[in-house]
C-alpha positions as a Markdown table, in Angstrom:
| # | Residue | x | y | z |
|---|---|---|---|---|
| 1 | Unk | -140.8 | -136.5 | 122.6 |
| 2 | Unk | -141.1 | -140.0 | 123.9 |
| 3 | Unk | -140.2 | -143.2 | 122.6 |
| 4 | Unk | -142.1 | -146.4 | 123.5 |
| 5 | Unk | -139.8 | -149.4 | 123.0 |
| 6 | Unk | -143.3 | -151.8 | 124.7 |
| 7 | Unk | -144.6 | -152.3 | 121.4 |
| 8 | Unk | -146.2 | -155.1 | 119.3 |
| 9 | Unk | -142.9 | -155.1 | 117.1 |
| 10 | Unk | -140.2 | -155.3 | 119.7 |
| 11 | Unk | -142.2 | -157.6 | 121.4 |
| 12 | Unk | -142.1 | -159.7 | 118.2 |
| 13 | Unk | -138.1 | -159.0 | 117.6 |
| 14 | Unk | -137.7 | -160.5 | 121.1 |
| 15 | Unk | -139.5 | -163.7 | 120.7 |
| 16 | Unk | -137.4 | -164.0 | 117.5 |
| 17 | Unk | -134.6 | -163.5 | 119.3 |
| 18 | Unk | -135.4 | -166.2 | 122.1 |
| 19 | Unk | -136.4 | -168.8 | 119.3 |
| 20 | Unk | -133.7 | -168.4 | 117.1 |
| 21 | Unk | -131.5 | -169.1 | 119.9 |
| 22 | Unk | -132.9 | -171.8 | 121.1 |
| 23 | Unk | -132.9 | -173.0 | 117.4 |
| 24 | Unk | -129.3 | -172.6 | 117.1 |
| 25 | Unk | -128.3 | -173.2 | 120.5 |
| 26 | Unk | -124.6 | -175.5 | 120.3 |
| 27 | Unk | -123.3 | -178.0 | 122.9 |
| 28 | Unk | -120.5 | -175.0 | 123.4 |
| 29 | Unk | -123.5 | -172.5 | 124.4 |
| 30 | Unk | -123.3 | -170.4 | 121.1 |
| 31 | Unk | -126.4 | -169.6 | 118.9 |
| 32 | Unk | -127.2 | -167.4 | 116.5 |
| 33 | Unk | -129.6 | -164.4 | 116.1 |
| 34 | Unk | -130.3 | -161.8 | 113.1 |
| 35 | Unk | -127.6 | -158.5 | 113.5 |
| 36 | Unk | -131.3 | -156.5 | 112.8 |
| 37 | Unk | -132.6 | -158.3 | 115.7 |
| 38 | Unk | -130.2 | -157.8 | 118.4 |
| 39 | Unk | -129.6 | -153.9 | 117.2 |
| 40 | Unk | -133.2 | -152.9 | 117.7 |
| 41 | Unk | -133.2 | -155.3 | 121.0 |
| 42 | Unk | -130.3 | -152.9 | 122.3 |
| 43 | Unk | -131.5 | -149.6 | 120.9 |
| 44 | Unk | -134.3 | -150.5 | 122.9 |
| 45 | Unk | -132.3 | -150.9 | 126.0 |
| 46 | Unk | -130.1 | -147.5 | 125.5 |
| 47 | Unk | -133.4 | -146.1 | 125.3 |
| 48 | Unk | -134.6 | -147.4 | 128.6 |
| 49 | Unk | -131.5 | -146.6 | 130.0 |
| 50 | Unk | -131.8 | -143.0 | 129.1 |
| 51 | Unk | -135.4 | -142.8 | 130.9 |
| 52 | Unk | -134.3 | -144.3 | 133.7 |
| 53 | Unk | -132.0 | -141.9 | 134.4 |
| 54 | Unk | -134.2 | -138.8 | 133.8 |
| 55 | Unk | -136.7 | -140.1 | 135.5 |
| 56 | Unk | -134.0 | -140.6 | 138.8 |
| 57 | Unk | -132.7 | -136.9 | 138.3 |
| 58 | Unk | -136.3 | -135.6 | 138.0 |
| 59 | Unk | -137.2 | -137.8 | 141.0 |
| 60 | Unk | -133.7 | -136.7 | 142.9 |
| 61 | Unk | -134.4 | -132.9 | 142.2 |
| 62 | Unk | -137.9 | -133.1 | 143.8 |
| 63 | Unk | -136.9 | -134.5 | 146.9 |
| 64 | Unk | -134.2 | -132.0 | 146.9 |
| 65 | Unk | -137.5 | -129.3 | 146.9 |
| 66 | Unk | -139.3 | -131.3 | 149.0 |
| 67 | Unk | -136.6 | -131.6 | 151.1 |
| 68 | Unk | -136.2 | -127.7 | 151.1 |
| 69 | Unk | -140.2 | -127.1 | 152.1 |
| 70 | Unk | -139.9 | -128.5 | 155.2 |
């Protein structure tokens, strides 16, 4: 099964993310953003993550074949 984490709804939680930081931006460089936010932001990323590095094995086992053809 594969997740798609481009969507129209992550894409909204990241602009939500980017103005409520700016909204809440401090002279220190602290802001504020919703917990809900920021979880599905890095659930997103983990997921990424994890695709990334199946697609690299599934990439590094082929040249291993490939490798072994010629």
């Amino acid at each position: 099964m594969t997740v798609i984490t481009d969507t129209a709804a992550m894409r909204n939680t990241l602009n939500r993310i980017n103005q409520d930081a700016v909204d809440s931006l401090s002279h220190d460089g602290e802001c504020t953003v919703k917990v809900g936010d920021l979880s599905a932001l890095l659930m997103a990323y983990r997921i990424e993550l994890n695709k990334n590095k199946r697609l690299k094995k599934t990439l590094d086992s082929q040249t291993v074949v490939a490798s072994a053809l010629l």
